[in-house]
N, C-alpha and C positions, 0 to 999 in steps of 0.2 A: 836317198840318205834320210837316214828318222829324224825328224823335228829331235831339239834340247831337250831334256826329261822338264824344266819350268815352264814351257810356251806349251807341252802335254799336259801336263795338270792343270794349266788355266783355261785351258780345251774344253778338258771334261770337268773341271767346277763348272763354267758356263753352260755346259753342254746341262749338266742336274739343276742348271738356273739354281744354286746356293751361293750365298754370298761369300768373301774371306772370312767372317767374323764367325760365319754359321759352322764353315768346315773346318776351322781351328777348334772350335769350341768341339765337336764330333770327335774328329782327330785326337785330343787333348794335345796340341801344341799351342803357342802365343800366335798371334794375328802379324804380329812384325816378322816371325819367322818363316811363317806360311808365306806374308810377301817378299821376304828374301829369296825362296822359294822357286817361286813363280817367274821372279826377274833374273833369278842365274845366280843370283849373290851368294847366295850359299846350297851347298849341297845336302842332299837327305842322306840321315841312317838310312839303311834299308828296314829296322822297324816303321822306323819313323812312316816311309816310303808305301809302306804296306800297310798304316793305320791309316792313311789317306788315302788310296786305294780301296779299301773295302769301307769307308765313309762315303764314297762315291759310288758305291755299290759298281767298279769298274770290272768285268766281265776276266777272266784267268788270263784269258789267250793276252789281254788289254795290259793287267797288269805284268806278265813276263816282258810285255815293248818296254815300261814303263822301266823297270830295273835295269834290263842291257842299259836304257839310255841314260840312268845315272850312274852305272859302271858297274852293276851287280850283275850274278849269274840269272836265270832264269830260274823261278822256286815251281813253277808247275808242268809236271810233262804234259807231252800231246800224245799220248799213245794211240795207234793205231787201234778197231775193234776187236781188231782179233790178236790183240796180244796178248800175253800169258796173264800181263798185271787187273786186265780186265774182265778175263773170266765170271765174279762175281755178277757186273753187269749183264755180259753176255748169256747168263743162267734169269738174270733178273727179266733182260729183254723178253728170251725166249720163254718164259713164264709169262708175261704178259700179251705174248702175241697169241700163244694156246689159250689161253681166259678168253681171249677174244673171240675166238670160232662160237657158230658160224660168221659171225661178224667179220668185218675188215679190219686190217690194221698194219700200220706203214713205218717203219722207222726210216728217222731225216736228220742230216747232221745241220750242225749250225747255218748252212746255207744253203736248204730244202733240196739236196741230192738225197734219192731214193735208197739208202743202205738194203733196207730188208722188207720184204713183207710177210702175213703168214697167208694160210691157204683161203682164207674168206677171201682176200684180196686179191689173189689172182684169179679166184674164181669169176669176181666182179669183175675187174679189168679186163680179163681177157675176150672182153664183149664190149669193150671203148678199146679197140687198138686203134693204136696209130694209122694213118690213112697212109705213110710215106717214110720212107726211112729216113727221114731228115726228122720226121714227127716224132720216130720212136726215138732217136737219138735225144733231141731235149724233153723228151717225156721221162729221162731220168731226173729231170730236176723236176718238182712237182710244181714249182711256180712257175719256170716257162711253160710248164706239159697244161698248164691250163689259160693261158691264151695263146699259147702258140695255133693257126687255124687247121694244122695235120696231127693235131694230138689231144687232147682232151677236149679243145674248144668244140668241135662240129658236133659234142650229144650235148653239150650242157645247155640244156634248156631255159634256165637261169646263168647266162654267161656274166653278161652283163655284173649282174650282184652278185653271185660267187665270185668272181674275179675279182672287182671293185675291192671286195671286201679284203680280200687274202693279197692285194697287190696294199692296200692300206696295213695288213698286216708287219708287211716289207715294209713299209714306211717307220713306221715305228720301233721296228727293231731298229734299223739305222736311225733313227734319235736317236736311242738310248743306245745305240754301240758308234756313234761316228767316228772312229780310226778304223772300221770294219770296210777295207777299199773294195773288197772282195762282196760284201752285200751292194755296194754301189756301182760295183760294174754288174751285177744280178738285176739290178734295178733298172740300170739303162738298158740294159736288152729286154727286160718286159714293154717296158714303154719306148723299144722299136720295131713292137711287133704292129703289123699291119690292123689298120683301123681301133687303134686304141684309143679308148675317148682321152681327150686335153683333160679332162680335171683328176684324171687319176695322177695326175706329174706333181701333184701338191696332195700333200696329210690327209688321210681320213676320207678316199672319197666316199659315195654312197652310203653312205649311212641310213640304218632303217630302226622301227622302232621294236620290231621282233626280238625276244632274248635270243635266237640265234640264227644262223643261214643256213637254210638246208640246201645241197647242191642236188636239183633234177637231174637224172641225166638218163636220156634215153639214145636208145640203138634197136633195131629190127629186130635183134632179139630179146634184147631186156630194157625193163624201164624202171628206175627207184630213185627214191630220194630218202638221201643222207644228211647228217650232220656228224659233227665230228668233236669228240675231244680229247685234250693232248695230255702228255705225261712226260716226264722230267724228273731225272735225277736231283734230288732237295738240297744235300750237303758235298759238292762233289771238290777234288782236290786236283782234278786233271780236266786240263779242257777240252778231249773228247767229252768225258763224263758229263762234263757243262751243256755242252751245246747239242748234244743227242737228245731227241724225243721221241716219241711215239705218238704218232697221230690217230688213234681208234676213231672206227666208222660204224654211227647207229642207226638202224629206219626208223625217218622223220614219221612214217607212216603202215599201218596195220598191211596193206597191200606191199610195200618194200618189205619188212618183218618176213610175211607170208613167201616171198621169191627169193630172199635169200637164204632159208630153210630148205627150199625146195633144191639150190643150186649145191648147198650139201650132201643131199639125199646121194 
C-alpha cells in the first residue's frame, strides 16, 4: 500500500536535504501550509502538488505515485517504445544510434535493461559473449552483465574500476530517485553477486582522479578500451522519454579507433 502523499513529500524534501522554508519559498506556497502538508492536515491542489514536485526536481514516473496518493489522476503516461505517440523519439534514437557507426551504442531504460543497439555494438559484443546462458540472460541488464562472473566480467580487464565506478553510478540514481524499489532490488542483486568487494554496498566506491574510466576489455579475438557517453532526452513529458538514454562507446585509444574500423570493413 503507498505511503500518504504528506509522509512522500517529506521523503523527498529530506531526500534534496531542503529545508520547509527553502521549498515553500521555490514552490511559492507559505511554510505553514507546506507543513500542514507534510503532516496530513491539509490537502494539495494538484497545481499546488505539481509546483512542489518539479521544486524537488521529483523524476515523472515519481510524481504520477505522488498524485494517485492525494486522490489525483496520473498527468504523465508510460508509453511503451514502440508506441505510435513515440515515434519522434524512436526516429531520434535511430538517428543517433547511425551517427554512432562504427562506433558502439546501446540504449537502456531507466533501470539499465538493454532496449537496443546499433551495428558497432554487436559488432563489439559479439566477441565478449556470455560464457553460459544464465550469463547471457542477465547480460540484458548492463549492470548485472557487468559483474555478473558468465557475462561481461571474465574480459574486463579493469573489473574492479569499471564496475566500482558504474555500481556507484547505481548509487546515486537511488539517492536522487529513493521511491525507485525497482533500482533497489537492481542494486541488491549486484552486491550478491559472487566476490564483490564490501565497500561497494556504501556511495561512491573507487573513486579515481582520471576525468573518465575507460573499460578494457579483452577476448582471443579482440582487445579495446572504451569510454562511454550518455544522452537523454532534455524536456520530456512521458516517463519512457524520461528515463531512456543512449550510452555511446569511444576508443580511449588510437589502437581501439584502428579495430573497430577494421571490425566494420
Amino acid at each position: 500500500m503507498a505511503e500518504p502523499f504528506g509522509i512522500q513529500l517529506r521523503s523527498w524534501r529530506l531526500a534534496r536535504r531542503v529545508s520547509q522554508e527553502a521549498l515553500a519559498a521555490r514552490a511559492e506556497v507559505s511554510t505553514r501550509h507546506l507543513s500542514f502538508l507534510e503532516n496530513g492536515r491539509s490537502k494539495p491542489s494538484r497545481e499546488v502538488l505539481l509546483a512542489l514536485a518539479c521544486a524537488l526536481d521529483v523524476p515523472l514516473r515519481e510524481r504520477n505515485t505522488l498524485l494517485t496518493a492525494a486522490g489525483f489522476a496520473a498527468a504523465y503516461s508510460a508509453s511503451r517504445l514502440d508506441d505510435h505517440q513515440l515515434v519522434p523519439l524512436r526516429r531520434a534514437i535511430d538517428h543517433v544510434l547511425e551517427q554512432q557507426e562504427p562506433y558502439g551504442a546501446i540504449v537502456l531504460d531507466g533501470h539499465w535493461n538493454i532496449q537496443r543497439m546499433n551495428r558497432g555494438a554487436l559488432r563489439v559484443f559479439r566477441h565478449f559473449a556470455p560464457t553460459t546462458s544464465a550469463g547471457a540472460l542477465v547480460a540484458q541488464n548492463l549492470m548485472l552483465g557487468l559483474v555478473h562472473p558468465e557475462a561481461l566480467r571474465p574480459y574486463l580487464v579493469n573489473w574492479s574500476e569499471v564496475a566500482g565506478h558504474t555500481v556507484a553510478r547505481l548509487h546515486q540514481e537511488i539517492a536522487a530517485q529513493p521511491a525507485d524499489e525497482e533500482r533497489a532490488r537492481l542494486l541488491a542483486r549486484v552486491l550478491a553477486q559472487p566476490d564483490v568487494p564490501a565497500e561497494w554496498r556504501v556511495p561512491e566506491p573507487g573513486r579515481t582522479a582520471a576525468p573518465f574510466v575507460s573499460a578494457h576489455l579483452r577476448s582471443p579475438t579482440l582487445e579495446v578500451r572504451l569510454f562511454s557517453m550518455l544522452t537523454s532526452i532534455g524536456t520530456p513529458l512521458d516517463v519512457t522519454a524520461e528515463e531512456i538514454h543512449i550510452e555511446s562507446y569511444f576508443p580511449a585509444d588510437e589502437a581501439t579507433e584502428a579495430a573497430l574500423r577494421a571490425l566494420a570493413e
